[in-house]
N, C-alpha and C positions, 0 to 999 in steps of 0.2 A: 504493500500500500504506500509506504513510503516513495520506494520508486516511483510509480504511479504521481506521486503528490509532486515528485520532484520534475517527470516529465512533464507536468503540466505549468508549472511554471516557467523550463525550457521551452517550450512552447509560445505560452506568452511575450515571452524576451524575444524571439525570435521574429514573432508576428509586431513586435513594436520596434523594431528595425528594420523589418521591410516597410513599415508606414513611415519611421523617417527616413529611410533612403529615396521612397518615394516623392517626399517634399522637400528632399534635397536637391536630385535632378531637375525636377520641376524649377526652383529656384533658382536652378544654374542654369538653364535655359533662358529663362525670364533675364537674370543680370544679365547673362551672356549676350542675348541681344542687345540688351541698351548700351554695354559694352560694344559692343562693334558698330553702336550707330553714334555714340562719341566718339572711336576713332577714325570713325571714316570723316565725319567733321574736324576732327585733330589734324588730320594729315591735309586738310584744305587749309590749314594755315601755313603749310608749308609748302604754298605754292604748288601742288601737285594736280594733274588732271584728274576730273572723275576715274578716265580709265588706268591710270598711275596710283592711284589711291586702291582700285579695286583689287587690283594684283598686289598692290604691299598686302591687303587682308585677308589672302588666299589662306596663309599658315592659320590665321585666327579662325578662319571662317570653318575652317578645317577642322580645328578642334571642339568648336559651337557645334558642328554638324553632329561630330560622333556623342556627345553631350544629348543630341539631339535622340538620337537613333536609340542609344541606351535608354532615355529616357522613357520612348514609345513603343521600342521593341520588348515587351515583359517576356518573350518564349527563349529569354537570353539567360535569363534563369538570375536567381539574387547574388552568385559568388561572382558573376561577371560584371554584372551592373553594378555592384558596388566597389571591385577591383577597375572597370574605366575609371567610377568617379575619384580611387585614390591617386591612381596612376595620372588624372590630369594633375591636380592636386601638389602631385611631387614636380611632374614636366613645368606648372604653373613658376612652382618656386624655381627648379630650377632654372626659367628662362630669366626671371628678375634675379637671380642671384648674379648671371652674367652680364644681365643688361645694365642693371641699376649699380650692384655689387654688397656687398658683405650688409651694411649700414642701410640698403632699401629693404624694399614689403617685400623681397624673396623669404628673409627667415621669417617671416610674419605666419607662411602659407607653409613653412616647416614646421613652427611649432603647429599650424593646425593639421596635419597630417596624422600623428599618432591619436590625436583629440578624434580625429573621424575614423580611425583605424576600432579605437576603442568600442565608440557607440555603432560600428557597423559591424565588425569583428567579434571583437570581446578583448578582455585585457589584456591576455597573454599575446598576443596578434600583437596588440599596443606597444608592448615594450620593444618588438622587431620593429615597427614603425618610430621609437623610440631614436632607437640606432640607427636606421635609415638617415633620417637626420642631422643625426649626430653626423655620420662620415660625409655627407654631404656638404654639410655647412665646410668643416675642416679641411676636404678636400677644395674647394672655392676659395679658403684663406691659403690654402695651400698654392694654388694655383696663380693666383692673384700675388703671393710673397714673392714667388719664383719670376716673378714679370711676364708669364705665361697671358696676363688680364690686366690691363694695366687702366681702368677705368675708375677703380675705389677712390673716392677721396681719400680716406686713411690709408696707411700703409700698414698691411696687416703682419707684414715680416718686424712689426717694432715688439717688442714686448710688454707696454703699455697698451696696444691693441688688445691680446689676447686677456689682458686683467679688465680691460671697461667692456667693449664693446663686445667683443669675443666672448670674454669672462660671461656676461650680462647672456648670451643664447644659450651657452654653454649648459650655465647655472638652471636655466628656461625646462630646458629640454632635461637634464638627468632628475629636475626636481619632478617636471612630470612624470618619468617615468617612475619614478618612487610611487606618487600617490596613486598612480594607473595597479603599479603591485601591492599597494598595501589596498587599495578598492579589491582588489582580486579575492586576497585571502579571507577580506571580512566577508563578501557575496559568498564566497565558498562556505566559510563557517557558519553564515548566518542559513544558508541550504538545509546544512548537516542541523543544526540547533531545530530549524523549523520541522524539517522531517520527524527528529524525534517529539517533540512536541507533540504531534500530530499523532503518532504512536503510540504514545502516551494516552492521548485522550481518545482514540479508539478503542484501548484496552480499558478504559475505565465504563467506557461508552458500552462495549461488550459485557462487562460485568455487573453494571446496573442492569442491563435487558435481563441478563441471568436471574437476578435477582426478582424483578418482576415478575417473575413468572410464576 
């Protein structure tokens, strides 16, 4: 019975994950267009022709699309639809980590990586999304130190970089992953607590019936 008690709240967790993956996509749709109808005004500031403007947006319009298809296509099944939307998610950060560099909204879209990993996932997923990140980011200061990127304002080869700015994601992302693993073991424990509880008052529930009789 336990079991039982317990598949049915894996169950529920499951079913209230595919309802926010579902207003996730949807949302990323929605931004996503209004997103590509500022930069195609964006890029008219810079002089460009409608038909110049439309071919810089091919790469965007490209990743809207699949946004798109995920979105509408449901016979893609929920491990796929939810693995596009982290997959954009990471391509996301990583295209502003090398456009913007270290110090723009790239790590902004890393720390939210494991955050979507978790509620779409589950924890333990979480903490690989943890590190994704982590070597991510490190690799871009890595890159960036070496003059491979030379776009940062800060210079990330300084080692005041790595105590503020560095230090400051760093700290971000392993403190997530802490409260991602200690969220883990409490849902676990609190599973096992509720199970027996239930157990418990089954057996007392059975013994009063006995009793009545």
């Amino acid at each position: 019975m336990v079991n039982d008690r317990t598949a049915e709240w894996r169950q529920e967790i499951r079913h209230g994950r595919r309802s926010l993956l579902e207003r996730l996509l949807l949302g990323a749709v929605g931004m996503g267009f209004f997103a590509l109808a500022l930069l195609y005004v964006g890029l008219g500031g810079d002089g460009l022709s409608p038909v110049e403007r439309a071919i810089d947006m091919i790469p965007f319009a490209g990743v809207w699309s699949i946004v798109v298809v995920a979105y509408a296509w449901r016979r893609l099944g929920y491990q796929v639809r939810a693995g596009i939307l982290l997959a954009l998610c990471w391509v996301q950060g990583t295209y502003l980590l090398q456009k913007v560099g270290l110090c723009g909204s790239g790590r902004i879209w890393m720390v939210l990586l494991p955050v979507l990993v978790f509620v779409l996932v589950g924890p333990r997923a979480a903490i690989a999304g943890s590190a994704v990140s982590l070597l991510t980011y490190v690799a871009f200061g890595a890159a960036i130190g070496l003059g491979w990127l030379e776009h940062d304002i800060r210079n990330p080869g300084a080692p005041h970089f790595w105590v503020t700015e560095g230090g400051d994601f760093v700290l971000a992302v392993v403190c997530l992953g802490i409260v991602i693993w200690s969220y883990n073991q409490g849902w676990t424990r609190a599973l096992q607590k509720a199970g027996e509880v239930n157990e418990q008052l089954e057996a007392k529930a059975r013994e009063l019936t006995l009793l009545n009789r």
